[in-house]
C-alpha positions as CSV (number, residue, x, y, z in Angstrom):
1,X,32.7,20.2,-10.6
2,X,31.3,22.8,-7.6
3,X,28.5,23.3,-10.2
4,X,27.7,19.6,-11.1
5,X,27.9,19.3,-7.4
6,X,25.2,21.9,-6.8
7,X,23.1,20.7,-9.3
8,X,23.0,17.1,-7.8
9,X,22.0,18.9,-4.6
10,X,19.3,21.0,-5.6
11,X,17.7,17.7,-7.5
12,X,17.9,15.6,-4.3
13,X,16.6,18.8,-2.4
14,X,13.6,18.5,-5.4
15,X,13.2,15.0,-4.9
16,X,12.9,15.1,-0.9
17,X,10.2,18.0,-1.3
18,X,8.0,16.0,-3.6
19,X,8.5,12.7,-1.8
20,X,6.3,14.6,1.2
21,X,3.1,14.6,-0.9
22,X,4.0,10.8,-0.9
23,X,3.8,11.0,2.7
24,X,0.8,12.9,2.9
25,X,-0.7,10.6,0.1
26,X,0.0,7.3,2.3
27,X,-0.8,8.5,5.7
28,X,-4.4,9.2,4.3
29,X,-4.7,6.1,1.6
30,X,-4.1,3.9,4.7
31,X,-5.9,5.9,7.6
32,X,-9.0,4.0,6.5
33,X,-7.2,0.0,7.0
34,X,-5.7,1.7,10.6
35,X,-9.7,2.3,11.6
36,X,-11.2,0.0,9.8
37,X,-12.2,-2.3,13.0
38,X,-14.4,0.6,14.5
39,X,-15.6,1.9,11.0
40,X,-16.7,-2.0,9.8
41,X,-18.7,-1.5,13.6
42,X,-20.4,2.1,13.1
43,X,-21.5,1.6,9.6
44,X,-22.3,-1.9,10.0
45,X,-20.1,-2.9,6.7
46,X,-20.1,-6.4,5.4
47,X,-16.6,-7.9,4.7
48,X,-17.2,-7.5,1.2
49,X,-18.1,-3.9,1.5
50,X,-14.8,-3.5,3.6
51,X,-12.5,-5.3,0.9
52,X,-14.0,-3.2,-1.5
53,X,-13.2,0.2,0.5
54,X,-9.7,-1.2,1.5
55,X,-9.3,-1.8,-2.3
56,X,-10.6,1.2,-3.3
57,X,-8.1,3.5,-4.1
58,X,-6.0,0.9,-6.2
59,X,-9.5,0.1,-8.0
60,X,-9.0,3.7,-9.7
61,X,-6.1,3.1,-10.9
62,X,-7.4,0.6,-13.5
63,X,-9.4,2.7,-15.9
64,X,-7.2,6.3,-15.3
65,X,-3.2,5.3,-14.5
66,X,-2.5,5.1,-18.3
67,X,-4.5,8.3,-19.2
68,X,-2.9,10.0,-16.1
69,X,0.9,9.1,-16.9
70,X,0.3,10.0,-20.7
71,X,-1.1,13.6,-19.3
72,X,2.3,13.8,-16.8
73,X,4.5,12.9,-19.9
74,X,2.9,16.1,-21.4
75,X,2.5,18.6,-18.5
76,X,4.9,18.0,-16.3
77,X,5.6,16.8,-12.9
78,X,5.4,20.1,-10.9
79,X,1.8,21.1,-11.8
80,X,0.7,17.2,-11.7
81,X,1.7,16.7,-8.9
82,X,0.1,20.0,-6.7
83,X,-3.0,18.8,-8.7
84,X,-3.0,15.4,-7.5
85,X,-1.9,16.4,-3.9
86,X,-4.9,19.2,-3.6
87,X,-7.4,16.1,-4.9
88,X,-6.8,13.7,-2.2
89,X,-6.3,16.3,0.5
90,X,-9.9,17.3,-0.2
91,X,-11.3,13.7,-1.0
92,X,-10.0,13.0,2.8
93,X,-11.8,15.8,4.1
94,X,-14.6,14.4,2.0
95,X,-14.3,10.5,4.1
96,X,-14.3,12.7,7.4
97,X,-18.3,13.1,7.1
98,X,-19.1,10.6,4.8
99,X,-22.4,8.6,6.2
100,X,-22.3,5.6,4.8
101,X,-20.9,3.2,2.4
102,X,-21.7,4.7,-0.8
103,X,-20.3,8.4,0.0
104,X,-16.8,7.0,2.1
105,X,-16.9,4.7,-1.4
106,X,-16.9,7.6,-3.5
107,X,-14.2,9.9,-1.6
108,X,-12.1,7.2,-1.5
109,X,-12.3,6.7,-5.2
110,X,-11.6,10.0,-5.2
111,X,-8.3,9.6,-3.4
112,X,-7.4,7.3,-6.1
113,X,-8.0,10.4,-8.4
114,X,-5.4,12.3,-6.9
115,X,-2.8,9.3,-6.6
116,X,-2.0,8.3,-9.6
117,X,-0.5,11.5,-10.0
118,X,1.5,11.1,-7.2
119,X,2.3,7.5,-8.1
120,X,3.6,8.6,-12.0
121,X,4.4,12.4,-11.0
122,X,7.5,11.4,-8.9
123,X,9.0,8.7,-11.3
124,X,8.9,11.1,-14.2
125,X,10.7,14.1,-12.0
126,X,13.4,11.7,-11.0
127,X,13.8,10.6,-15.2
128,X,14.5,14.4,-15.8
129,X,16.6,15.2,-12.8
130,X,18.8,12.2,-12.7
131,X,20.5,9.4,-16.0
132,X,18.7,6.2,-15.8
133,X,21.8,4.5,-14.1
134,X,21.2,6.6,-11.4
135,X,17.6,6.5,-10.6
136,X,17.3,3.6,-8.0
137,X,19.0,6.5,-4.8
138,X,16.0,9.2,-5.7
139,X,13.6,6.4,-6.2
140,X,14.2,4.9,-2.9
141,X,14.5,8.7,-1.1
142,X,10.7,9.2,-2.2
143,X,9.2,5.9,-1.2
144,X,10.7,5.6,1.7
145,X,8.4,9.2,2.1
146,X,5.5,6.9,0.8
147,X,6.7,4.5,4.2
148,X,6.8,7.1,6.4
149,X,3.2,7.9,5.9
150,X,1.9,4.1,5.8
151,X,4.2,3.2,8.7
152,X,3.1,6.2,10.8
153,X,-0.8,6.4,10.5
154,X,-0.5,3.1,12.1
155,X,2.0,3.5,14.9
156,X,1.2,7.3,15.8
157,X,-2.0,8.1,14.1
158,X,-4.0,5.4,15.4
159,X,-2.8,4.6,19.1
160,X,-1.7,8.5,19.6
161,X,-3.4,11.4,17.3
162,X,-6.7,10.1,16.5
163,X,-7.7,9.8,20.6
164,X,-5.9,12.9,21.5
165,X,-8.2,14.5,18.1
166,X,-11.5,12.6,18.9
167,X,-11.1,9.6,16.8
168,X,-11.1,9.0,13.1
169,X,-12.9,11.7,11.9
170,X,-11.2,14.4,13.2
171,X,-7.7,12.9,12.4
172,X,-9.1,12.2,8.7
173,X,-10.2,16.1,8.5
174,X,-6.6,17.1,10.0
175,X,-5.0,15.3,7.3
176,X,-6.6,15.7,4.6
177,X,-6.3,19.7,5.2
178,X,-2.9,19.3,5.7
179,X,-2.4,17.9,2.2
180,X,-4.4,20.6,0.9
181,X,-2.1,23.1,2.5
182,X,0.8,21.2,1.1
183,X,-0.2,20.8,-2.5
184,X,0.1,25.2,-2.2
185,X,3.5,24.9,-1.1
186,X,4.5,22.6,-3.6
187,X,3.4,24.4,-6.4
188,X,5.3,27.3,-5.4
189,X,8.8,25.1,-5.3
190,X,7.9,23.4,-8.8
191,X,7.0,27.3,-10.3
192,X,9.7,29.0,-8.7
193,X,12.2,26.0,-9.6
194,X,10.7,25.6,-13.2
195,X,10.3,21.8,-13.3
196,X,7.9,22.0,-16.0
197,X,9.7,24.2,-18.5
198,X,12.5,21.8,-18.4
199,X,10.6,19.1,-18.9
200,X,8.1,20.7,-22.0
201,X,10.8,20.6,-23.9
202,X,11.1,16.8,-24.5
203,X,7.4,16.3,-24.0
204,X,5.0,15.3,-27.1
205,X,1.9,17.1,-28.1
206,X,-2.0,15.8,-27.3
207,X,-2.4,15.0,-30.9
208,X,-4.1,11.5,-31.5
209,X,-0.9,10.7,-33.6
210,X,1.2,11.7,-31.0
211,X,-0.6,10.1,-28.1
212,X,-0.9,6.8,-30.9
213,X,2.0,6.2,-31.3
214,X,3.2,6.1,-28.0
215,X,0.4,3.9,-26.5
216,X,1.9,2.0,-29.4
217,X,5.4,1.7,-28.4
218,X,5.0,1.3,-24.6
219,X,1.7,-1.2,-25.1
220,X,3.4,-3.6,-27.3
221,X,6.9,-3.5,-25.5
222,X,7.9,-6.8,-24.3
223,X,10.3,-6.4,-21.9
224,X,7.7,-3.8,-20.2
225,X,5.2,-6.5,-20.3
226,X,7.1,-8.8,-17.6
227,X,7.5,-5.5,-15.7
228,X,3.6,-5.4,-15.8
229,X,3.1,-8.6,-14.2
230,X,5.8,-8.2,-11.8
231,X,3.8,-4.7,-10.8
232,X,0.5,-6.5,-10.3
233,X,2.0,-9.0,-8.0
234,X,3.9,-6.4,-6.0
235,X,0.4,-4.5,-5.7
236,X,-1.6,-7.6,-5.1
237,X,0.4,-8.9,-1.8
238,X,1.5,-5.0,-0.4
239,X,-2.4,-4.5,-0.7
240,X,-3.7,-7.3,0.8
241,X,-1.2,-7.1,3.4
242,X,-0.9,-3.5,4.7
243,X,-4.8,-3.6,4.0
244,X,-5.8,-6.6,6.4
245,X,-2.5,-7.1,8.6
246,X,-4.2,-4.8,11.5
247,X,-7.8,-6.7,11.5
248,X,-5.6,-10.4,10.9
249,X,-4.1,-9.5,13.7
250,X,-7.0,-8.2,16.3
251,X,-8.3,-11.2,15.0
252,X,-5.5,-13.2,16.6
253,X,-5.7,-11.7,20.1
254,X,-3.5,-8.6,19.8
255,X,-5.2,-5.1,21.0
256,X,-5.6,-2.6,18.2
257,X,-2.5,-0.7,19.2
258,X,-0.4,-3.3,19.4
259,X,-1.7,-4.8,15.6
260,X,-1.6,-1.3,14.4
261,X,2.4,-1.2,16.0
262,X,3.0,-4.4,14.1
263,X,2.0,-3.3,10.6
264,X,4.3,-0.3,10.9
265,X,7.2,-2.9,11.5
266,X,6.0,-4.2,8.2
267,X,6.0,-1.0,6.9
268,X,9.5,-0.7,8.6
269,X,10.5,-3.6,6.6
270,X,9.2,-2.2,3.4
271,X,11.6,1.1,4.3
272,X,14.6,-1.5,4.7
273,X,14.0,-3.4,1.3
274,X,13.7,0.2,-0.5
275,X,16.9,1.3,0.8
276,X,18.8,-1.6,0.2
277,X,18.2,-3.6,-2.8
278,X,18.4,-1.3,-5.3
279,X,21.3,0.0,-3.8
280,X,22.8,-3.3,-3.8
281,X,21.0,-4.5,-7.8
282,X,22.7,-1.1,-9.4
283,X,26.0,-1.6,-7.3
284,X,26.3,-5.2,-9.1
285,X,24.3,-4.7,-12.0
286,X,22.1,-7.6,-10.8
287,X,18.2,-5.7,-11.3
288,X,16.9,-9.0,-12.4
289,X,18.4,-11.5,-9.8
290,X,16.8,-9.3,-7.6
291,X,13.5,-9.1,-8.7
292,X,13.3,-12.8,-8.4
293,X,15.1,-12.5,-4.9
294,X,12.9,-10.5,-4.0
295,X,9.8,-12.5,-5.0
296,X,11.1,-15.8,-3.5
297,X,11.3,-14.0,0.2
298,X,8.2,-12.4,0.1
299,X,6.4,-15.6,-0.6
300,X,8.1,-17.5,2.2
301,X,7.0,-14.3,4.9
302,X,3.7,-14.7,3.9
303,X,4.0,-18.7,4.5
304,X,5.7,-17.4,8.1
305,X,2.4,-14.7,9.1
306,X,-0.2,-17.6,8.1
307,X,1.5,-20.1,10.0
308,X,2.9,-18.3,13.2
309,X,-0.3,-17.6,15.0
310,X,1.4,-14.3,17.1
311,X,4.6,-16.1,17.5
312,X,8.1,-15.2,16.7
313,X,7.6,-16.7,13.4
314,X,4.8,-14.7,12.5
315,X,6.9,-11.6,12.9
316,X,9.7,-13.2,11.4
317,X,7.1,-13.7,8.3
318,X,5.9,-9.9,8.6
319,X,10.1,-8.7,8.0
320,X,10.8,-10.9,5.5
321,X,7.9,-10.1,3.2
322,X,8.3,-6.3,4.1
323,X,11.7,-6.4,2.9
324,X,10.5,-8.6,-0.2
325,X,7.8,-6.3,-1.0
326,X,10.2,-2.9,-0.5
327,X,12.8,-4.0,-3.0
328,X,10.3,-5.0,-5.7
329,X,8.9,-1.4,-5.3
330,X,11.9,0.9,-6.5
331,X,12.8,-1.5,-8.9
332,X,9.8,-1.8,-10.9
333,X,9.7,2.1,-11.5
334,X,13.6,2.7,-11.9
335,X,13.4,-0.4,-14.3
336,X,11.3,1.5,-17.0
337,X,13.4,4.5,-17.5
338,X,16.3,2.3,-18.6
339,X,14.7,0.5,-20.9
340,X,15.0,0.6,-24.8
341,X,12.4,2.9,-26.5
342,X,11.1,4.1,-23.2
343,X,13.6,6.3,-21.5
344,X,13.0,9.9,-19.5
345,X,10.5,10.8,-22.1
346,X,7.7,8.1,-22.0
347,X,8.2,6.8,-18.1
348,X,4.8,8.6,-17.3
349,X,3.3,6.7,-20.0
350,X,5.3,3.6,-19.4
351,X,4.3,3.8,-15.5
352,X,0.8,4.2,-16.0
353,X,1.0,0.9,-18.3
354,X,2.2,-0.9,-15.4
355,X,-0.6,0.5,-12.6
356,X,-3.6,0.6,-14.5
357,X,-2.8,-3.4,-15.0
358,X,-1.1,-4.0,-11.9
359,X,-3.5,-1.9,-10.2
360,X,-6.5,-4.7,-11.1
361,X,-4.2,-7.0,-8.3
362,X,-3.8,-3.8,-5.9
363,X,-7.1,-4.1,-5.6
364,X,-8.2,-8.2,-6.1
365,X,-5.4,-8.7,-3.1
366,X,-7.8,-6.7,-0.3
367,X,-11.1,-8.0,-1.7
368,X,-10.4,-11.7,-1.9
369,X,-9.1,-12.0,1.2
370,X,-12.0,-10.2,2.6
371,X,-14.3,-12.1,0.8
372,X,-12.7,-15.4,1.8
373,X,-13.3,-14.5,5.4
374,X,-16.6,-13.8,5.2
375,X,-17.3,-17.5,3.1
376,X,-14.9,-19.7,5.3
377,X,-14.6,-17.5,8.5
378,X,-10.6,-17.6,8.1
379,X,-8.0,-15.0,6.8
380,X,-6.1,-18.1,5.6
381,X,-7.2,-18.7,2.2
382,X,-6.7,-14.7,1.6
383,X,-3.3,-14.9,2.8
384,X,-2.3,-18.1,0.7
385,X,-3.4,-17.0,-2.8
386,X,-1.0,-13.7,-1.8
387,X,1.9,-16.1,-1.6
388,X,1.7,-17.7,-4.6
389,X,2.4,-14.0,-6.3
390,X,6.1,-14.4,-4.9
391,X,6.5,-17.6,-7.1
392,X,4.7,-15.5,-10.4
393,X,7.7,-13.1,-10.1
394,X,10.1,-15.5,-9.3
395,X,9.2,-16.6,-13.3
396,X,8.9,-13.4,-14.8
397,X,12.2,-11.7,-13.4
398,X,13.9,-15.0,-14.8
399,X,12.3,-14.4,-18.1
400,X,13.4,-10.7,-18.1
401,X,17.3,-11.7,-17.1
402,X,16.7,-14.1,-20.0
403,X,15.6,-11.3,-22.4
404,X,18.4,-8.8,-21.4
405,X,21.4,-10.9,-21.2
């Protein structure tokens, strides 16, 4: 018992020191929505151009998410993730003196790069160090990491680090060689712990059989299909929303701090939905009557933040859909790992399925609604279209229960 005891606390202890490259990871994806006021104004970006720079990063996940999760099936978690860590960290650096559009484009693509295996790294460690019925705790302990960084480049690095560093270049420089120092350190834990000799063991080779046959399974998996389209809708509205909240906002009247205070509470909500829906779905055994739970609230906070103006209502609308949007994201990745034919061994593969398609509405959700403002002059439009993806997985989480009952 004392051993089975230590060996549950040395996987959370795993799981907590990974989740920080989450961290790192967010606090940079999103340092570039928390400026992008003043960097729309010194590079003289169009709205287009600043929807497709705020929907960058998930852009990148189309094309590589399945190739990177069928590469973390293989080589691990511990090396993929130091990897992916030590790509962003130097892609931010990269942003810090871009000059223009086309380079801050192409090191924020580059950030992409790095994510997916951050996205895909910490879902397979938590399939080797926990059972399936037990992933929704660890899942939740390293995105609420991935909250942590989102909620506080906007409530800290915004209003407090980047004046006291010089503004956003300096703070983007700072960060992104803080990641870099960090992707070191966590390659010494994940060598010294030996994540990635545990996990060889039950990984496939790189054959084109191998690597066939399970693009194969996961590809024409049904059940995994519905997770699919409940991933892009997740991606399409948490997007758009942490994306454009801050400039929706300044829009309204509110000073930058305060919009940029406001989206963390958003990201607060987020943290809340994490920690307590999937505690609450694997308590009852109810993963399905939450998804579609989940996707009813978040489409009625969205109908709250278009109608409220800067009312109560419209930060009623901001909690509800954080909460909404934070329980749909631990379940989509525990969900995988419990499902028939895909298990421990293919949830790299499995995950990257579900990002390199849901990915395509990470990044439609920032560029339509900044293409909408610039054709109508309103962030309305944008914001309606995101709440219609509460009512898509409102249907496909009742087609799901319908499949596993």
């Amino acid at each position: 018992m004392g051993k089975l005891a230590d060996e549950t606390r040395h996987a959370y202890g795993l799981v907590v020191t990974a989740s920080f490259g989450y961290t790192c990871l967010m606090f940079i994806w999103f340092s570039l929505p928390a400026y992008l006021s003043p960097i729309i104004s010194e590079m003289g970006l169009t709205g287009t151009q600043a929807g497709v720079l705020v929907g960058a990063v998930p852009l990148t996940y189309i094309p590589l998410a399945l190739f990177s999760g069928i590469i973390i099936d293989r080589v691990g978690p511990g090396r993929s993730l130091a990897t992916g860590i030590l790509i962003y960290g130097v892609a931010q650096i990269g942003r810090s003196i871009a000059q223009g559009f086309p380079s801050l484009l192409a090191f924020t693509l580059l950030i992409g790069v790095g994510a997916t295996a951050i996205t895909f790294g910490l879902p397979k460690l938590v399939s080797f160090l926990f059972p399936p019925e037990r992933t929704g705790l660890p899942s939740s302990i390293y995105l609420i990491g991935a909250s942590v960084g989102s909620a506080g480049v906007f409530s800290v690095g915004r209003p407090i680090f980047g004046p006291l560093l010089g503004g956003w270049r300096p703070l983007f420089f700072w960060s992104g060689l803080i990641a870099v120092g960090y992707a070191v350190i966590w390659f010494a834990v994940a060598w010294q712990a030996g994540i990635d000799d545990r996990t060889a063991e039950h990984d496939s080779s790189f054959s084109v059989d191998s690597i066939s046959h399970d693009l194969g399974l996961i590809l024409s998996h049904r059940e995994l299909q519905l997770i699919v389209i409940i991933g892009t809708m997740y991606l399409f509205v948490n997007h758009g929303v942490q994306g454009w909240l801050p400039t929706i906002l300044e829009s309204r009247g509110l000073s930058p701090d305060r919009a940029g205070q406001t989206t963390s509470v958003f990201v607060a909500a987020v943290a809340v939905g994490i920690l307590s829906v999937p505690a609450i779905a694997d308590r009852y055994s109810a993963r399905q009557a939450a998804l579609i739970t989940c996707g009813s609230i978040t489409c009625i906070g969205i109908v709250g933040i278009v109608l409220g103006g800067v009312r109560f209502l419209m930060f009623a609308g901001v909690v509800v859909t954080g909460i909404g949007v934070g329980g749909l994201s631990p379940l989509i990745r525990a969900i995988p790992p419990d499902l028939d034919g895909v298990g421990a061994r293919l949830t790299g593969t499995a995950m990257g399925f579900v990002f390199s398609v849901g990915e395509i509405g990470g990044f439609l959700g920032p560029v339509l609604i900044g293409t909408f403002h610039e054709v109508t002059g309103s962030f309305i439009p944008g914001l309606v279209i995101l709440s219609t993806a509460g009512v898509v997985v409102v249907l496909a989480g009742g087609a799901l229960r319908r499949m596993r009952e």
